[in-house]
gemmi code that builds the backbone of each chain (N, CA, C; Angstrom):
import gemmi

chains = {
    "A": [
        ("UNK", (-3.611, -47.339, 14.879), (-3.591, -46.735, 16.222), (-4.345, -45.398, 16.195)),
        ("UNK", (-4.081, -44.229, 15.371), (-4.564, -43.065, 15.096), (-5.776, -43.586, 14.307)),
        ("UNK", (-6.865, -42.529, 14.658), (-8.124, -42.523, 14.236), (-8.327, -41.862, 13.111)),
        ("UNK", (-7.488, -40.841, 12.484), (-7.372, -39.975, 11.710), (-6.029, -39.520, 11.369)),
        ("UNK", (-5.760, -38.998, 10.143), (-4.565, -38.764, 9.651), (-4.308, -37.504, 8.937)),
        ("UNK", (-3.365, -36.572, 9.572), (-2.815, -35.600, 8.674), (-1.930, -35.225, 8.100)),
        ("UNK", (-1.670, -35.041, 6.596), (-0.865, -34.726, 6.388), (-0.455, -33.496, 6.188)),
        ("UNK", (0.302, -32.865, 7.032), (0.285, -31.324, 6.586), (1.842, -31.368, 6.198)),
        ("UNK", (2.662, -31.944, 5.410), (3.684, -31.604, 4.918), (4.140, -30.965, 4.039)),
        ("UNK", (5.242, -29.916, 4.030), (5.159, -28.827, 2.404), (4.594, -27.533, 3.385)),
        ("UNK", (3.408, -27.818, 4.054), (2.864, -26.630, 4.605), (3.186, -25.897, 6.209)),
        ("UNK", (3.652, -24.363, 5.529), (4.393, -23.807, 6.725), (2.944, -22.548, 7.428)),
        ("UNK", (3.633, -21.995, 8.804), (2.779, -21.297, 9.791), (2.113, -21.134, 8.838)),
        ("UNK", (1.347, -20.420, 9.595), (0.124, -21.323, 10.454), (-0.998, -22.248, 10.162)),
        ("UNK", (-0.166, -22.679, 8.731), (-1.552, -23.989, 8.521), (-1.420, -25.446, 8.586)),
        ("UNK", (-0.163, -25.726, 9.383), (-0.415, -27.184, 9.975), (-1.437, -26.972, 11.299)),
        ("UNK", (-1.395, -25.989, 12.062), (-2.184, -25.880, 13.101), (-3.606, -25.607, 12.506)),
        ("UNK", (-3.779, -25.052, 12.171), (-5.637, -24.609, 11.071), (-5.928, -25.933, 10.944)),
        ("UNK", (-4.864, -26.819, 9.834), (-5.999, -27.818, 9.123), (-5.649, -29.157, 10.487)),
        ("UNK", (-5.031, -28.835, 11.427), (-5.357, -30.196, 12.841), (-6.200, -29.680, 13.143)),
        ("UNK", (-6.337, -28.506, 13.542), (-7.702, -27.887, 14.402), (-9.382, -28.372, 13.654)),
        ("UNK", (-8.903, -28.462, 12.883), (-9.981, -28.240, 11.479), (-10.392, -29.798, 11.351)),
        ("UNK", (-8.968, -30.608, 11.385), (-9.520, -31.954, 11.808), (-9.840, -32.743, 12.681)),
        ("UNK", (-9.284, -31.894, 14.100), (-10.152, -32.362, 15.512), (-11.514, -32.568, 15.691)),
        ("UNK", (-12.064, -30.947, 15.183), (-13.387, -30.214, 14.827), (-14.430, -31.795, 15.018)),
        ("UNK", (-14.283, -32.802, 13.811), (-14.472, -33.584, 13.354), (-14.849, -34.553, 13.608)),
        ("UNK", (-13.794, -34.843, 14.884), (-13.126, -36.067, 15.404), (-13.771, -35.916, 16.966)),
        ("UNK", (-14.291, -37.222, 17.565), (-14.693, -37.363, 18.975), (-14.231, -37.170, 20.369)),
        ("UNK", (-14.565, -37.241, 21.269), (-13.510, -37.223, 22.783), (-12.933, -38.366, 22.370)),
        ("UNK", (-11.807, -38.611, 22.588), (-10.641, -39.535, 22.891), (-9.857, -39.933, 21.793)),
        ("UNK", (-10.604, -39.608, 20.573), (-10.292, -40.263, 19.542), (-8.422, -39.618, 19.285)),
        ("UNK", (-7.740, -40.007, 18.284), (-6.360, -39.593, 18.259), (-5.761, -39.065, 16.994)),
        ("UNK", (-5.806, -37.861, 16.603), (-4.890, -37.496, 15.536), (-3.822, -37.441, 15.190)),
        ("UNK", (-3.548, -38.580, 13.613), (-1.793, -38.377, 13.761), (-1.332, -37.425, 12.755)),
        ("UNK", (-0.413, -36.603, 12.924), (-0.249, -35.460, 11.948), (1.691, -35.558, 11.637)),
        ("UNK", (1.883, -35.933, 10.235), (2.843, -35.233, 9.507), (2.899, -34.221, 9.352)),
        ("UNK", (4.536, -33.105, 9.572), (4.666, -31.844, 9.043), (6.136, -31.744, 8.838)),
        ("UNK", (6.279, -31.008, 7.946), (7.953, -30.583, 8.162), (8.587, -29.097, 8.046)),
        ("UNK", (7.409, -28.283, 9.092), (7.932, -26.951, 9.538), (8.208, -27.473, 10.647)),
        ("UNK", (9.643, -27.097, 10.720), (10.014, -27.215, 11.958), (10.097, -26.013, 13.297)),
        ("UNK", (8.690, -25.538, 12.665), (8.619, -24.565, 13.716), (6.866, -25.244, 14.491)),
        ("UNK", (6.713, -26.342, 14.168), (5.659, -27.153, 14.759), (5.949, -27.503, 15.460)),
        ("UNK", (7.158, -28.196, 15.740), (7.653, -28.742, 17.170), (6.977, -27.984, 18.509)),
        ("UNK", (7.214, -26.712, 18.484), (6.912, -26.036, 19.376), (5.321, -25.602, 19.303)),
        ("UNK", (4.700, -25.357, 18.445), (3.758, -24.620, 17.883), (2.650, -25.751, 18.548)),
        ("UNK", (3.057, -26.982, 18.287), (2.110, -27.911, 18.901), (1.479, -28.363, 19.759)),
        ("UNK", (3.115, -28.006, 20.701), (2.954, -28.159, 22.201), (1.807, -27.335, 22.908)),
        ("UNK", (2.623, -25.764, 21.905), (1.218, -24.617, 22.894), (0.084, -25.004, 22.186)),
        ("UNK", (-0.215, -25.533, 21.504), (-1.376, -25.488, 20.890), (-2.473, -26.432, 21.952)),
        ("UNK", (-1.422, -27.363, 21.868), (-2.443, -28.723, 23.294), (-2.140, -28.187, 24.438)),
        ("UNK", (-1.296, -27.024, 24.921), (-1.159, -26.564, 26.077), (-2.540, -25.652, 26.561)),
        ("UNK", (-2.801, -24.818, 25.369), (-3.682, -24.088, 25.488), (-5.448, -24.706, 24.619)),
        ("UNK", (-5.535, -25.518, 23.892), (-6.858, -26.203, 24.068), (-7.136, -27.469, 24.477)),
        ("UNK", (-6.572, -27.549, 25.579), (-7.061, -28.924, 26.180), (-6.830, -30.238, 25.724)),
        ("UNK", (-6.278, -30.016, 24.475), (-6.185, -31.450, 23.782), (-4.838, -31.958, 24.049)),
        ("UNK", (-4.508, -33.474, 24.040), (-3.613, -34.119, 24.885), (-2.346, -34.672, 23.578)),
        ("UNK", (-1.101, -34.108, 23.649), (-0.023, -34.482, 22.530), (0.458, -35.437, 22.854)),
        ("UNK", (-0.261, -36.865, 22.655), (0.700, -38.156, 23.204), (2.045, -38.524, 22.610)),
        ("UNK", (2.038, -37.877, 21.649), (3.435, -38.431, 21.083), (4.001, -37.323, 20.096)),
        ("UNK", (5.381, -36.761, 20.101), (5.834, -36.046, 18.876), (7.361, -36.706, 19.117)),
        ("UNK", (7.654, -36.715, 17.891), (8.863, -37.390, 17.095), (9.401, -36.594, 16.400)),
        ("UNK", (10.415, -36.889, 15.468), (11.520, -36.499, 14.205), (12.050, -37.500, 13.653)),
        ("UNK", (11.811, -37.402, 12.350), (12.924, -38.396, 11.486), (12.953, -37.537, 10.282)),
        ("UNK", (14.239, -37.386, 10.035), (14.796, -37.176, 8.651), (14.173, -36.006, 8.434)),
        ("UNK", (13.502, -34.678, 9.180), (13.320, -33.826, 9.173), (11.477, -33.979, 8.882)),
        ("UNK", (11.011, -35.043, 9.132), (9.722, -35.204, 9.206), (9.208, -35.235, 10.308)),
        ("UNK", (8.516, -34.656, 10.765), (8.047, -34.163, 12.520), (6.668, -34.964, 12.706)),
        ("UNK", (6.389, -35.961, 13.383), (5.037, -36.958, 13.687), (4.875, -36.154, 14.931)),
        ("UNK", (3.500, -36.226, 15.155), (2.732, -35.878, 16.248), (1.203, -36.690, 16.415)),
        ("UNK", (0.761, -37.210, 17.449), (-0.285, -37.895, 17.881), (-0.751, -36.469, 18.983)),
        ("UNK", (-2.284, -36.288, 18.796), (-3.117, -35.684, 19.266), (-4.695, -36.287, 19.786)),
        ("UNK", (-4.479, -36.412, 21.258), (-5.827, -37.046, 21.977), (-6.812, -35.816, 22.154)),
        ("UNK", (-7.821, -35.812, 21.551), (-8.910, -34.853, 21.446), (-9.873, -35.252, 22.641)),
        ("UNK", (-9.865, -33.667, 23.525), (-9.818, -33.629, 24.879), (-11.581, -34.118, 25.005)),
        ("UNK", (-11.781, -33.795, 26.085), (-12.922, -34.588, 26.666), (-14.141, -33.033, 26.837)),
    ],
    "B": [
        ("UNK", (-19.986, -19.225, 26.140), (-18.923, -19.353, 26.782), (-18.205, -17.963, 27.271)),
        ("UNK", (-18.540, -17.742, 28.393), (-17.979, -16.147, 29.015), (-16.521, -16.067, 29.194)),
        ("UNK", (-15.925, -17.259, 29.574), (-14.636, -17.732, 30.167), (-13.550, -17.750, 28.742)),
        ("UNK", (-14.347, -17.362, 27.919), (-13.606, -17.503, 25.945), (-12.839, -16.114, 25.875)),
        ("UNK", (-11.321, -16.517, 25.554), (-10.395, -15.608, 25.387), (-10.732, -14.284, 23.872)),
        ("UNK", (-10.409, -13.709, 24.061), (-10.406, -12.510, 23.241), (-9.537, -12.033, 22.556)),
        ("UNK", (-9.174, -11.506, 21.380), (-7.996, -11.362, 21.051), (-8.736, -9.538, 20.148)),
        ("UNK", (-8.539, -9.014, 20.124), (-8.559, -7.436, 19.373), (-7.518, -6.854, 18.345)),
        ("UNK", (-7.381, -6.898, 16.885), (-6.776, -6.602, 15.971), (-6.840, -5.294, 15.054)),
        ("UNK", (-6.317, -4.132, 15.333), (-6.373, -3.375, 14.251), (-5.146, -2.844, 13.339)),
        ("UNK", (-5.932, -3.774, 12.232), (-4.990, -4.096, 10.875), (-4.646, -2.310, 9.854)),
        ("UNK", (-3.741, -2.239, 9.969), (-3.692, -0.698, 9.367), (-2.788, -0.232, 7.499)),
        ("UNK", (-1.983, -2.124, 7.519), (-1.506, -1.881, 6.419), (-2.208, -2.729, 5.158)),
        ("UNK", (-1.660, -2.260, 4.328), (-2.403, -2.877, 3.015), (-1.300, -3.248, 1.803)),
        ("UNK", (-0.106, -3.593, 2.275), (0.988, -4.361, 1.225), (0.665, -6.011, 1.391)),
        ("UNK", (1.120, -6.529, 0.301), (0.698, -7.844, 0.563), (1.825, -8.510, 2.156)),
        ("UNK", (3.316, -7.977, 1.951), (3.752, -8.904, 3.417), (2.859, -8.318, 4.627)),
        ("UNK", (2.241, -7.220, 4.864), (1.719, -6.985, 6.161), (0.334, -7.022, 6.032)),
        ("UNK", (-0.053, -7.820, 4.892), (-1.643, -8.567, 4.861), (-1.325, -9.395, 5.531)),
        ("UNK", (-0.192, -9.908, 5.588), (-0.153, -11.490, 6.643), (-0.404, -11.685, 8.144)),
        ("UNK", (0.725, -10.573, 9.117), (0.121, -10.758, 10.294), (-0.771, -11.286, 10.826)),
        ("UNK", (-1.858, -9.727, 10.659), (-3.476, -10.141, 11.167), (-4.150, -11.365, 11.135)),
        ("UNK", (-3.852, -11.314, 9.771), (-4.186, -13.191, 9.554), (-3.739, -13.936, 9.445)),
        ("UNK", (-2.245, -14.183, 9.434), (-1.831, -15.051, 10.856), (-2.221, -15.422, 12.129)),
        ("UNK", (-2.311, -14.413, 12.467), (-2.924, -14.546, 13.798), (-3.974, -14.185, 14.696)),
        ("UNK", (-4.767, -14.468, 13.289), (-6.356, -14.132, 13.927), (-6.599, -15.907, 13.626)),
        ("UNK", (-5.894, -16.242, 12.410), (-6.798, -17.858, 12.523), (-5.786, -18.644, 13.335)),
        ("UNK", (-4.645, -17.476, 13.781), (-4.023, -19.003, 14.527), (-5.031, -19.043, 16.135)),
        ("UNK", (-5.264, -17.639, 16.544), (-6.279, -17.088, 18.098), (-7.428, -18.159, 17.582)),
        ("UNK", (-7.885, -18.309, 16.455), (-9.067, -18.916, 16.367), (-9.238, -20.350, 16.513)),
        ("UNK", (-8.223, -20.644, 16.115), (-8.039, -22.015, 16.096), (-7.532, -22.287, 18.017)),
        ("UNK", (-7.134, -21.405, 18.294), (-6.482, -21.861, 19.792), (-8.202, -21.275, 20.556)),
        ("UNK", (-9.057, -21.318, 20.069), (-10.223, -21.237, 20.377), (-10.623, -19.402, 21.501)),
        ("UNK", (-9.987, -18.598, 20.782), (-10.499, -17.241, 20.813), (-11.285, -17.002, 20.271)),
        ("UNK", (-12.007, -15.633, 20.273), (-12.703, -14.826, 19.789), (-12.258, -13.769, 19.319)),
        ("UNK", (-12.350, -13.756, 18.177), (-11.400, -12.671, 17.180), (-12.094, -11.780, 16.742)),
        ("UNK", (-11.675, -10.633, 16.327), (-11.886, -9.285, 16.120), (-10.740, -8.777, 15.073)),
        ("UNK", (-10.954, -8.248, 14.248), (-10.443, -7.315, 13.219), (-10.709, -6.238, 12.668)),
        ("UNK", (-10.075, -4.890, 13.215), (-10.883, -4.008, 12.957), (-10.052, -3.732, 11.795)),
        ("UNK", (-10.233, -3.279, 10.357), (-9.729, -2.822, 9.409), (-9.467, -1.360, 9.043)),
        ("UNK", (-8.697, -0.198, 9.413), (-8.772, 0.800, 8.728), (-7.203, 1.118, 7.449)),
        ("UNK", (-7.699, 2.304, 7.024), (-6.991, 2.685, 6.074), (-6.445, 1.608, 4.984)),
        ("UNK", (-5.160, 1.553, 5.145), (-4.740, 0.818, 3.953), (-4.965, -0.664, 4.167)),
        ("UNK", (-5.595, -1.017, 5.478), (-5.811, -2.381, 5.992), (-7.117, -2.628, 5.092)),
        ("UNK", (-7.888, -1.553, 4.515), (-8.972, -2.093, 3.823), (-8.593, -2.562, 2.537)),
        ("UNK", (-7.421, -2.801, 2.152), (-7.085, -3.180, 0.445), (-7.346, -4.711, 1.111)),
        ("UNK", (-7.004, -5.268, 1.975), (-6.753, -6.239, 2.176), (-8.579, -7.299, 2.305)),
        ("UNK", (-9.041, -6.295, 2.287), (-10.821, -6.754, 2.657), (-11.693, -6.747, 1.254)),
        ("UNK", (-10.882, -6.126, 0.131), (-11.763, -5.615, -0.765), (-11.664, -7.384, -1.824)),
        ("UNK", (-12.969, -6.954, -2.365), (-13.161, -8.106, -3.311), (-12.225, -8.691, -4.087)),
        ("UNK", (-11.490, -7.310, -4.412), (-10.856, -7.704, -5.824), (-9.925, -6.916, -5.380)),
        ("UNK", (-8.462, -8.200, -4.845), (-7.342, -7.107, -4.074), (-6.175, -7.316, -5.061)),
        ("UNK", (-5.336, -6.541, -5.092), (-4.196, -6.382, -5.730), (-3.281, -6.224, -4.688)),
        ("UNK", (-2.912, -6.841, -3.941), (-1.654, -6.792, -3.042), (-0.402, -6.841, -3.541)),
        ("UNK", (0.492, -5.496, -3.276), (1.777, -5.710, -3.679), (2.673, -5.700, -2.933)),
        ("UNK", (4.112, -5.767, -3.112), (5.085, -6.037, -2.055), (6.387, -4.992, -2.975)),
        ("UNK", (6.809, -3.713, -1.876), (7.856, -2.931, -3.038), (9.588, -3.290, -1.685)),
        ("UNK", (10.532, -3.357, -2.270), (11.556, -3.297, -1.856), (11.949, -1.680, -1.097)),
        ("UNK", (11.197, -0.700, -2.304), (11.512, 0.995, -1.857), (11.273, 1.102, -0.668)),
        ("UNK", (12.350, 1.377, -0.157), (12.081, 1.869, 1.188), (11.519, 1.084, 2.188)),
        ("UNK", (12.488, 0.059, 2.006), (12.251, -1.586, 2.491), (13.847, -2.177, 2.749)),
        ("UNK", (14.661, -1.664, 3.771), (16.184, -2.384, 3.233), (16.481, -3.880, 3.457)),
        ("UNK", (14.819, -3.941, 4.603), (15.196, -5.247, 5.241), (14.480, -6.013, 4.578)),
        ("UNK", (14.448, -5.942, 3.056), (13.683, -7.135, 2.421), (14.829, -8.113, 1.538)),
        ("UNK", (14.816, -8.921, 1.404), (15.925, -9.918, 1.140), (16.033, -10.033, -0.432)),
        ("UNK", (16.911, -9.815, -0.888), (16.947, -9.241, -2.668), (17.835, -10.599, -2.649)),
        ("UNK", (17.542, -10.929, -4.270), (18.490, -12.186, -4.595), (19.654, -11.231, -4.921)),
        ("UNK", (19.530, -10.459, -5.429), (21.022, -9.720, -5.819), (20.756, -7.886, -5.196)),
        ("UNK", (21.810, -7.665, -4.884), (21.809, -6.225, -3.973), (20.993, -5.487, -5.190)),
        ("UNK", (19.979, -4.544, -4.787), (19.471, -3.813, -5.743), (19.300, -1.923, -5.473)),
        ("UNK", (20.267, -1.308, -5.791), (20.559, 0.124, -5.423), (18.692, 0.685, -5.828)),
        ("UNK", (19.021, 1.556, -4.261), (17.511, 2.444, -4.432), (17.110, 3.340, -5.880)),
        ("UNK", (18.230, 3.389, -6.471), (17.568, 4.150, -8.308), (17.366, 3.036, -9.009)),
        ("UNK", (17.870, 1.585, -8.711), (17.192, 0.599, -9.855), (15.500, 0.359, -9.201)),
        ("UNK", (15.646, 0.719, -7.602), (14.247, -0.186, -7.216), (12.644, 1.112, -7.824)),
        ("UNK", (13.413, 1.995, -8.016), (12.287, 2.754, -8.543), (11.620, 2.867, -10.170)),
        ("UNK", (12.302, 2.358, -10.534), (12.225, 1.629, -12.016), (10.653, 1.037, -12.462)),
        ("UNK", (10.191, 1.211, -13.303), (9.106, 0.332, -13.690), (8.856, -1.066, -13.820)),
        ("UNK", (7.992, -1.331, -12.973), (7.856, -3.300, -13.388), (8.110, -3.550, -11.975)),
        ("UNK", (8.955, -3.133, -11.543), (9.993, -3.244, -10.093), (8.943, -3.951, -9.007)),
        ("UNK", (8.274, -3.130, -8.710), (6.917, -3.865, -7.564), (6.382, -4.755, -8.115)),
        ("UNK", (6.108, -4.927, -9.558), (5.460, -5.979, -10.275), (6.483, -6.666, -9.996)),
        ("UNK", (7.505, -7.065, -10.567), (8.534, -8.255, -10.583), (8.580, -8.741, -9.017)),
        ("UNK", (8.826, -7.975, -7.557), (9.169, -8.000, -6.753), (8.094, -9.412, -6.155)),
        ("UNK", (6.627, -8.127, -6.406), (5.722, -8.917, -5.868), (5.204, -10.493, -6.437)),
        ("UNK", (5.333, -10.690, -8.016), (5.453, -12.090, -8.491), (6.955, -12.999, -7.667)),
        ("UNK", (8.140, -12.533, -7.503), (8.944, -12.861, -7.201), (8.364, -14.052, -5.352)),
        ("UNK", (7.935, -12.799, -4.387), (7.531, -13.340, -3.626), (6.565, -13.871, -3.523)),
        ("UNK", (5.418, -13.730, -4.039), (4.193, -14.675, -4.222), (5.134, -16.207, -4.764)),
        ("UNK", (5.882, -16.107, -5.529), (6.507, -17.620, -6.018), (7.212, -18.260, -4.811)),
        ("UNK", (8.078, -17.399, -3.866), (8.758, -18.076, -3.162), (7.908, -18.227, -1.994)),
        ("UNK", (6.195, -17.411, -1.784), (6.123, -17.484, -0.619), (5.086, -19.060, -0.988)),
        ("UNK", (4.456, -19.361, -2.501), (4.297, -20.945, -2.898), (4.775, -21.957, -2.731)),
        ("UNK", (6.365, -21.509, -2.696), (6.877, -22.685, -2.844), (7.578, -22.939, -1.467)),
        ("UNK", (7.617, -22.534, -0.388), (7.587, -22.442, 1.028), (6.692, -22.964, 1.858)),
        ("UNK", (5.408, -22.994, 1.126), (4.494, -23.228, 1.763), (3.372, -23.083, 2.552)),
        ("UNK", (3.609, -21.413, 2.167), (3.363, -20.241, 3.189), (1.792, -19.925, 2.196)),
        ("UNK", (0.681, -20.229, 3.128), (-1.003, -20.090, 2.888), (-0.698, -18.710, 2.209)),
        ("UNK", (-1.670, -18.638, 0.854), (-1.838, -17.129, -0.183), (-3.130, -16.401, 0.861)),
        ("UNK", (-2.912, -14.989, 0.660), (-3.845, -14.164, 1.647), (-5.333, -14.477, 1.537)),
        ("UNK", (-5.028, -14.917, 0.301), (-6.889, -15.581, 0.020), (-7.465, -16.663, 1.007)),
        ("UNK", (-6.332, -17.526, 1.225), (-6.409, -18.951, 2.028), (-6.584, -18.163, 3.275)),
        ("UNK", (-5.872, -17.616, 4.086), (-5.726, -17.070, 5.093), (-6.731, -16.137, 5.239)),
        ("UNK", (-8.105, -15.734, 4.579), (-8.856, -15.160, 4.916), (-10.096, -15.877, 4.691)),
        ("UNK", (-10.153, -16.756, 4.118), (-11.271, -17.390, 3.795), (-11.346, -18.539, 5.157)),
        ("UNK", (-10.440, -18.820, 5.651), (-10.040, -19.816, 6.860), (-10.806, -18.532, 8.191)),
        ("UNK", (-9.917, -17.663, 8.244), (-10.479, -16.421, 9.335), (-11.850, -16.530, 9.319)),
        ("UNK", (-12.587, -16.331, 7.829), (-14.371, -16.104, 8.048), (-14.746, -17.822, 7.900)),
        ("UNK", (-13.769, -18.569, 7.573), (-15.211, -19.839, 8.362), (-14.352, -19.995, 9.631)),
        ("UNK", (-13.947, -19.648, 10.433), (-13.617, -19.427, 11.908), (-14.339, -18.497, 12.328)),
        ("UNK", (-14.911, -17.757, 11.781), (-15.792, -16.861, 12.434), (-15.185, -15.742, 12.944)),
        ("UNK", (-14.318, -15.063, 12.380), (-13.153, -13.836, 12.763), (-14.245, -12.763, 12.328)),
        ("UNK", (-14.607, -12.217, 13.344), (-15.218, -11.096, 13.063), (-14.655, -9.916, 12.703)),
        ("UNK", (-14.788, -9.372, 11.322), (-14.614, -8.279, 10.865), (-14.743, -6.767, 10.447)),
        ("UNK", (-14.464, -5.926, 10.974), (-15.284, -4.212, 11.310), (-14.278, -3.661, 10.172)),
        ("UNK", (-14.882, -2.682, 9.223), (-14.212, -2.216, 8.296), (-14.732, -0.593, 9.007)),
        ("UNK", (-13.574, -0.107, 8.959), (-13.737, 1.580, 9.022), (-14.388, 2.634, 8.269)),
        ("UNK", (-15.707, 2.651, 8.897), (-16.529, 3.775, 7.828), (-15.851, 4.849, 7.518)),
        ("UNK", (-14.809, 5.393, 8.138), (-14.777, 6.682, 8.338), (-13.404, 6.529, 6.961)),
        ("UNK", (-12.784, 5.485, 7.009), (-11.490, 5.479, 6.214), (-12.224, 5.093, 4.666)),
        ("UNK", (-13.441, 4.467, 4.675), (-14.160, 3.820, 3.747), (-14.914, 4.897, 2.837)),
        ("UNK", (-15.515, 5.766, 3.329), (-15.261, 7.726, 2.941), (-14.616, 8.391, 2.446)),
        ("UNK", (-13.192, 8.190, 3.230), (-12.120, 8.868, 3.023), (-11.374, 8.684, 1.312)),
        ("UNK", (-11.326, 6.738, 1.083), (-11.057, 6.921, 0.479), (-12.242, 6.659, -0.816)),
        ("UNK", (-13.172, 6.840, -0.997), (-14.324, 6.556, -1.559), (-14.753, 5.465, -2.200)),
        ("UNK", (-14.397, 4.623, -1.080), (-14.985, 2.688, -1.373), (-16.470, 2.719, -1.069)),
        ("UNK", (-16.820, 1.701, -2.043), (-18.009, 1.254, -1.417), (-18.258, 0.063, -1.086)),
        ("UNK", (-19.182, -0.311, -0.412), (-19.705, -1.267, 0.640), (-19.788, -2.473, -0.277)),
        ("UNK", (-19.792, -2.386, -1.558), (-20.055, -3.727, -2.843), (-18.918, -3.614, -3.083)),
        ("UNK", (-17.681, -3.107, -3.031), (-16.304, -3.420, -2.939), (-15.434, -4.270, -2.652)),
        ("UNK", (-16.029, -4.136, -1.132), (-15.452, -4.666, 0.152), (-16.310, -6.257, 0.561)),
        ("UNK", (-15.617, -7.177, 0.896), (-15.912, -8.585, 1.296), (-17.497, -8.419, 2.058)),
        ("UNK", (-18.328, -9.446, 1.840), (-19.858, -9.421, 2.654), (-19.158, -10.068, 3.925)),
        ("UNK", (-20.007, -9.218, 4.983), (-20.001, -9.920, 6.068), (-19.406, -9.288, 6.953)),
        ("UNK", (-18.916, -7.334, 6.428), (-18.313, -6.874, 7.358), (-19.201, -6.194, 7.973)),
        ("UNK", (-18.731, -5.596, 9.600), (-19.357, -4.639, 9.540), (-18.842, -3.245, 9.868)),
        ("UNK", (-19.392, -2.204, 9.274), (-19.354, -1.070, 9.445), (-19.322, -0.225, 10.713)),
        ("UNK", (-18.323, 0.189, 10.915), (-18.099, 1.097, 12.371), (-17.081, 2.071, 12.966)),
        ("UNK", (-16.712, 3.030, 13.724), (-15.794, 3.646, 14.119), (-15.181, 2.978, 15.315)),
        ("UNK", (-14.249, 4.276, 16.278), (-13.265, 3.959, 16.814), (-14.304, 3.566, 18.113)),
        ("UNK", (-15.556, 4.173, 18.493), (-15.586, 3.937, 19.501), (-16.266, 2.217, 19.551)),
        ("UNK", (-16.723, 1.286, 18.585), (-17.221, 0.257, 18.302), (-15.756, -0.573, 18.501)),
        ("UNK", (-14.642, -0.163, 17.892), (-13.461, -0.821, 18.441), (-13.270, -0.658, 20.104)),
        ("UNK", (-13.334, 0.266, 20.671), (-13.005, 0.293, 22.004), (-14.630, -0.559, 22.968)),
        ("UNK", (-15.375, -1.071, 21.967), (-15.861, -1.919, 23.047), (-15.461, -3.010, 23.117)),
        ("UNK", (-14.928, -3.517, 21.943), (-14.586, -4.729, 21.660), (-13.198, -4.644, 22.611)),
        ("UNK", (-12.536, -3.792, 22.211), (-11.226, -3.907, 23.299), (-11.136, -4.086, 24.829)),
        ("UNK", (-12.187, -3.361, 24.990), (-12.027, -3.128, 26.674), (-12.495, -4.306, 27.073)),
        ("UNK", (-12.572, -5.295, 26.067), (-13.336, -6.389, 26.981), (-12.333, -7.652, 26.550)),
        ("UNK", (-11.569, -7.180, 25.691), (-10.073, -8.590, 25.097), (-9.102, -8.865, 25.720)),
        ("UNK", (-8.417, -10.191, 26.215), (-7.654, -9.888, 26.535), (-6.317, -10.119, 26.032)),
        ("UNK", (-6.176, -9.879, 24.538), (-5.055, -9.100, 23.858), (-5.381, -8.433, 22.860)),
        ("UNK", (-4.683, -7.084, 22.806), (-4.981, -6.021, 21.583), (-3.982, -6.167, 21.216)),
        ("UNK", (-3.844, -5.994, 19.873), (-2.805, -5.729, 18.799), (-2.871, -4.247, 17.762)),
        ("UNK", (-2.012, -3.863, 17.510), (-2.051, -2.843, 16.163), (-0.883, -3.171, 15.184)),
        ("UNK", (-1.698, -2.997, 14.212), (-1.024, -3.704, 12.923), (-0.597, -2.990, 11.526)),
    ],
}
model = gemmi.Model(1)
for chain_id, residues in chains.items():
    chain = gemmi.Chain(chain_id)
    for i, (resn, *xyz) in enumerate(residues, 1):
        res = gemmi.Residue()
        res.name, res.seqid = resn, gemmi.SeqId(i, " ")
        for name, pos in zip(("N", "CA", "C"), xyz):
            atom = gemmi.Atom()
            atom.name, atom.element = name, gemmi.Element(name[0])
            atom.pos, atom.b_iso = gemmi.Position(*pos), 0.0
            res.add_atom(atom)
        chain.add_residue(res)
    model.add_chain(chain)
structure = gemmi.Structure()
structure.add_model(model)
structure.setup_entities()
């Protein structure tokens, strides 16, 4: 489903956001990044992040303290 | 892009925990697609120099988190900042938490533009082969152009 995959787990502020950004960079209009993390201060961090660059958070989750997020890279 | 947010930073300390801020949150502005600015003076220039020694002291620090209570005549002791600062470099590894190196090398391929303080760079008699390539050299009033035109300043 995801076009690309990150794992940023283990890694706290601010470099799950750096290395998505870093892998959007990369990545085409529409295409979809899926990103593992388990700072759970991403939950939030993510939201503003697609709040404020345009890019679209189709999906964030939790399990077992593992935080999934899908990212549609804006147009 | 004229419509590109701004962000204005002047970094003033030079211990390794308050190397972090700035760059924190100059690559997090960067990544949220700002235009960053860092102006560096005084002890903010340890943090720019080639070859940094960042330390971290408890003295005169109460709010730093000791594994065991440590009275202000043991923290002045020799080794003390050494031990302190290996101490947190380990826990800030094993947390997960980016080393200041990571966090600055990320800032300059983001393109965080960096102004080192001639005047503090004098003061304390650094030189320009010291200090990281790629800065540039300037005073207060080179910061206040950059400011008057950001729209967030910070001091650090």
């Amino acid at each position: 489903m995801a076009d690309s995959t990150l794992d940023a787990k283990g890694l706290n502020c601010p470099l799950p956001i750096l290395r998505a950004k870093k892998a959007l960079k990369g990545m085409s209009t529409g295409q979809v990044l899926a990103i593992e993390a388990t700072d759970p201060g991403s939950a939030k961090d993510f939201e503003s992040f697609c709040v404020q660059t345009g890019n679209e958070l189709v999906k964030a989750s939790e399990n077992n303290g593992v935080f999934y997020y899908e990212i549609k890279k804006k147009g | 892009m004229s419509n590109q947010k701004k962000l204005a930073i002047i970094a003033t300390k030079g211990t390794l925990d308050f190397a972090y801020p700035p760059l924190i949150l100059a690559t997090t502005a960067a990544a949220l697609d700002y235009e960053v600015t860092i102006f560096w003076t005084f002890y903010g220039l340890q943090v720019v120099k080639k070859v940094r020694d960042l330390k971290i002291s408890p003295l005169g620090n109460p709010g730093m988190p000791m594994p065991v209570p440590m009275p202000v005549l043991v923290q002045i002791l020799p080794g003390m900042e050494a031990m302190a600062t290996v101490m947190m470099k380990q826990k800030m590894a094993g947390k997960g938490v980016a080393s200041i190196d990571t966090l600055l090398e990320m800032a300059l391929e983001s393109d965080v533009k960096m102004i080192a303080c001639q005047m503090t760079v004098d003061l304390f008699d650094f030189k320009h082969e010291e200090l990281i390539d790629g800065l540039e050299y300037a005073g207060a009033a080179r910061f206040f152009e950059i400011a008057q035109d950001a729209d967030i300043t910070l001091f650090i």
